[in-house]
C-alpha positions as CSV (number, residue, x, y, z in Angstrom):
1,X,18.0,146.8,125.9
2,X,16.3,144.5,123.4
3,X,16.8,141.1,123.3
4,X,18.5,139.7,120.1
5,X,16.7,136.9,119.0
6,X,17.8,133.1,119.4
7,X,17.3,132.7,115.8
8,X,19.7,135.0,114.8
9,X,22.8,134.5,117.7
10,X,22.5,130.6,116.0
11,X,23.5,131.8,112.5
12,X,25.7,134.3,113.6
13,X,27.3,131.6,115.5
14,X,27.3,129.1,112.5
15,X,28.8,131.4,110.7
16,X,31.7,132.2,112.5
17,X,32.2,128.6,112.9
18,X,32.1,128.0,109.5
19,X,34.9,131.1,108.7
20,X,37.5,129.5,111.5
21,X,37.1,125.9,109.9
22,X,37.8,127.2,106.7
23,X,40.8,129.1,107.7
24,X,41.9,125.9,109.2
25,X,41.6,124.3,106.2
26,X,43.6,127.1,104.3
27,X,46.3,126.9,107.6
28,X,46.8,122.8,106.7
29,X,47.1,123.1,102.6
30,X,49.9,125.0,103.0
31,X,52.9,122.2,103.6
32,X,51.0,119.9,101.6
33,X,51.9,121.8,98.6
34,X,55.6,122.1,100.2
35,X,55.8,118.2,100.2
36,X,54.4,118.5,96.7
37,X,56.9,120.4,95.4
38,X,59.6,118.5,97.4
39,X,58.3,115.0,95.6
40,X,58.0,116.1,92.1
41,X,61.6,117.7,92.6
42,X,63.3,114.6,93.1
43,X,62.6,113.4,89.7
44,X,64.1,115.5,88.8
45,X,67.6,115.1,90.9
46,X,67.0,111.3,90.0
47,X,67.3,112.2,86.5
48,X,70.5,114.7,87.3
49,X,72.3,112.1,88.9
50,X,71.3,109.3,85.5
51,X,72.7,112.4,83.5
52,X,76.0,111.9,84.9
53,X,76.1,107.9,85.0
54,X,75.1,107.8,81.5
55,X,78.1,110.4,80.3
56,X,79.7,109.1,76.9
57,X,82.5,109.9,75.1
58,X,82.1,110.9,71.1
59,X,83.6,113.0,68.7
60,X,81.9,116.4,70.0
61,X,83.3,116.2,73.5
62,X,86.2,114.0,73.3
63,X,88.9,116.4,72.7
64,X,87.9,119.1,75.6
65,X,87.6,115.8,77.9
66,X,91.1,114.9,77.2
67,X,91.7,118.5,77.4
68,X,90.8,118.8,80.7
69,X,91.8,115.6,82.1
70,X,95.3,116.0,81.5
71,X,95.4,119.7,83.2
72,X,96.7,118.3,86.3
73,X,98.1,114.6,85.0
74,X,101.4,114.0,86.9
75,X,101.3,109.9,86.1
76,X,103.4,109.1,82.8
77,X,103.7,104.7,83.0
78,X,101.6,102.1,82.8
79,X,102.2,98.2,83.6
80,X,100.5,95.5,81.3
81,X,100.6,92.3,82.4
82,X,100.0,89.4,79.7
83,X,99.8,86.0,79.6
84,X,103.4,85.8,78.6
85,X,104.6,88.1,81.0
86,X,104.9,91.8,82.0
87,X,106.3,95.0,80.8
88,X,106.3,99.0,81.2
89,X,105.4,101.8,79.1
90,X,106.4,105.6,79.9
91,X,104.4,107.9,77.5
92,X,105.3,111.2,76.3
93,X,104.4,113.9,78.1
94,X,103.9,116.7,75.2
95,X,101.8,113.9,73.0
96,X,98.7,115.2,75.8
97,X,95.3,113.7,74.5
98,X,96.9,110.1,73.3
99,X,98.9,110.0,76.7
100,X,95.4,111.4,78.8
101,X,93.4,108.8,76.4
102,X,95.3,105.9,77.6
103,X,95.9,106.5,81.2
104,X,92.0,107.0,80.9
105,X,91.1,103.8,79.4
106,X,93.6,102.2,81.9
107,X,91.8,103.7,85.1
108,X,88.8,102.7,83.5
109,X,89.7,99.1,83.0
110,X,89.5,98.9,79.4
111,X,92.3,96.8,78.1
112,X,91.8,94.3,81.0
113,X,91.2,90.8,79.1
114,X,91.7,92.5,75.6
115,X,94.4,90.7,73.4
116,X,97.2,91.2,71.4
117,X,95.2,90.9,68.2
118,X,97.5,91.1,65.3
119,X,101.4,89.9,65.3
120,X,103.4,90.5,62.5
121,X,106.8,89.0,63.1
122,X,109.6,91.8,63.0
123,X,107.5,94.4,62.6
124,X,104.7,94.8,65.2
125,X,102.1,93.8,67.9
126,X,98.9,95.0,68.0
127,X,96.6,95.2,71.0
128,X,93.2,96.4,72.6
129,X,90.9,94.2,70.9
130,X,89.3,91.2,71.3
131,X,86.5,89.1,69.9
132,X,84.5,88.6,72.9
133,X,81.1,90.6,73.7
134,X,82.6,92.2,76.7
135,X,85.1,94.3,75.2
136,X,82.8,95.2,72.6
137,X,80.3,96.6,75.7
138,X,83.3,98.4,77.7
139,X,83.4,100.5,74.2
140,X,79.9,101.1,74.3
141,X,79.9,101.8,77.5
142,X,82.9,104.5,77.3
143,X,81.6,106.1,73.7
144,X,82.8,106.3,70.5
145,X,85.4,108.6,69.4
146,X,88.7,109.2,67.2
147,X,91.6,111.3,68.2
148,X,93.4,113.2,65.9
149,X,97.2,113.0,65.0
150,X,100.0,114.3,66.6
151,X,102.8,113.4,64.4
152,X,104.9,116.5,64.4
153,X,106.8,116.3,68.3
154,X,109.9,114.7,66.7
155,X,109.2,111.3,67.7
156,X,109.8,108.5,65.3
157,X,108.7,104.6,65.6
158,X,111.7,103.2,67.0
159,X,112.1,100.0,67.9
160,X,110.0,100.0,71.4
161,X,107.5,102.7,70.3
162,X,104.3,102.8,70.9
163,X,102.0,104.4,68.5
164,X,98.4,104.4,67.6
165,X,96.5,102.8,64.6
166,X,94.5,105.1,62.9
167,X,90.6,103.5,62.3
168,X,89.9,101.6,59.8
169,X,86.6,103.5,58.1
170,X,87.2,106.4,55.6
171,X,89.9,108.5,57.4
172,X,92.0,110.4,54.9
173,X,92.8,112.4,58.0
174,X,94.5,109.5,60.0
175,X,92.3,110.0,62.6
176,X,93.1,107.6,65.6
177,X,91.0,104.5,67.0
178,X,91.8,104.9,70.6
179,X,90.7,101.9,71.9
180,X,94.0,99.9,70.3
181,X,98.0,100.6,70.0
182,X,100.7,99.0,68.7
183,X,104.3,98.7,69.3
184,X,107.0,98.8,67.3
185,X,109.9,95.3,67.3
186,X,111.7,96.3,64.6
187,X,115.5,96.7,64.8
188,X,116.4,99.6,64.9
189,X,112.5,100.4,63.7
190,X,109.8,101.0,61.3
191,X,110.5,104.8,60.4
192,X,107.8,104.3,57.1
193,X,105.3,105.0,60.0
194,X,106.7,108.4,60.8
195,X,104.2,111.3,60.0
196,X,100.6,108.6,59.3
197,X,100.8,107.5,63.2
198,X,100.8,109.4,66.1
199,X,104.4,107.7,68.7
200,X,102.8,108.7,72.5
201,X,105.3,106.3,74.5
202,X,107.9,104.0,74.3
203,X,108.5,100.3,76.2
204,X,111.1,101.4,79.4
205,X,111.0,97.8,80.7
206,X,110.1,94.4,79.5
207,X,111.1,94.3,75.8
208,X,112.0,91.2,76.1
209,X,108.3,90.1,76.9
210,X,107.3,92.5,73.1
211,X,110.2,90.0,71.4
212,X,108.2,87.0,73.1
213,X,104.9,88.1,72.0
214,X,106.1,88.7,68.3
215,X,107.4,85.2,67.8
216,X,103.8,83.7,68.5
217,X,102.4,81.7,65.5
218,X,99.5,83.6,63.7
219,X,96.6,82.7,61.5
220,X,94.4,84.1,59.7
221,X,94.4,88.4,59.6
222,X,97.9,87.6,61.9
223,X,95.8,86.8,65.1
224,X,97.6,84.7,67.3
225,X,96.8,80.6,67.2
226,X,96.5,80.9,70.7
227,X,95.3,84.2,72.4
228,X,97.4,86.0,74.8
229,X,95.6,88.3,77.1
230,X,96.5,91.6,78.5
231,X,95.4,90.1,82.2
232,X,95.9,93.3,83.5
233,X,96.4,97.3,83.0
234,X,97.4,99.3,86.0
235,X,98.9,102.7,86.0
236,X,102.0,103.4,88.0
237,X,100.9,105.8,90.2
């Protein structure tokens, strides 16, 4: 039997030394690419979940919002409590997007610290606005939107309505600003509103507080010489 030389069993064994590191190697790559992919995924949910936060109402997607939202919307009252006192406000059931729109902006907190911004004596109050920079950022903050009338359910602006404003930019269609609403103090009410605003409630408790409000002195634009607040917005669950 010849003898292999010494030469030769050193490269051979070299060489298999060489083929098990490198299969090593290939062994340990493997869940380095896994974390790989796991870290450059979560940019990715990171950017999912800012999706979400960053959700806005507008003119596209408001109506299937309110759509949806009011599918399965069993609450019909809200409380607001001013700085003159408190009343109650049932809204109509078959008026769906202004009623879903306002419970909305309620749960939201929207109307908390707004004012009653115009007063017309006899006629009506006016609230949902203020002239402070955090209302102005709750409304960015929510979107920007109109809703569109719903005039023909029978309901007229009694005295105790509540109705929406339409917006105050071109809008031969009396598109709604839903951010505001006013309610009706005339006896026995302001019927010259029927069929231009949209009547989604009515006051159930607390007129007396709407009569208080409406005797406030005004100034300029009928704003009230001294604000009054809507503290506080709560639905009545």
């Amino acid at each position: 039997m010849k003898r292999v030389p010494i030469a030769i069993v050193i490269i051979l064994l070299f060489l298999v030394r060489c083929k098990e590191s490198s299969s090593k190697e290939n062994v340990i790559s493997q869940p380095l690419k896994e974390e790989e992919t796991a870290i450059s995924s979560e940019p990715k949910i990171e950017e999912s979940k800012a999706s979400e936060e960053e959700f806005k109402l507008t003119e596209d997607n408001a109506i299937q919002f309110f759509f949806d939202y009011q599918q399965d919307l069993k609450v019909d009252k809200v409380k607001l409590t001013t700085s003159m006192g408190s009343f109650t406000i049932q809204l109509y059931d078959n008026v769906p997007y202004h009623k879903a729109n306002f419970i909305f902006l309620t749960r939201e907190g929207y109307f908390n610290g707004t004012q009653f911004h115009r007063v017309v004596k006899d006629f009506i109050i006016q609230g949902g606005n203020a002239d402070d920079k955090a209302t102005a950022d709750r409304r960015r903050k929510i979107g920007r939107y109109l809703l569109p009338p719903d005039t023909r359910k029978g309901y007229k602006h009694d005295r105790g309505t509540i109705s929406m404003p339409s917006s105050e930019s071109d809008n031969p269609h009396k598109l709604a600003s839903p951010y505001e609403f006013f309610i009706v103090v005339t006896k026995p009410g302001s019927y010259h509103l029927d069929g231009d605003f949209t009547p989604f409630g009515r006051v159930i408790q607390g007129m007396d507080i709407v009569d208080k409000i409406n005797k406030v002195k005004v100034g300029k634009g009928d704003w009230p010489s001294k604000n009054v607040y809507i503290e506080k917005a709560e639905v009545i669950e």
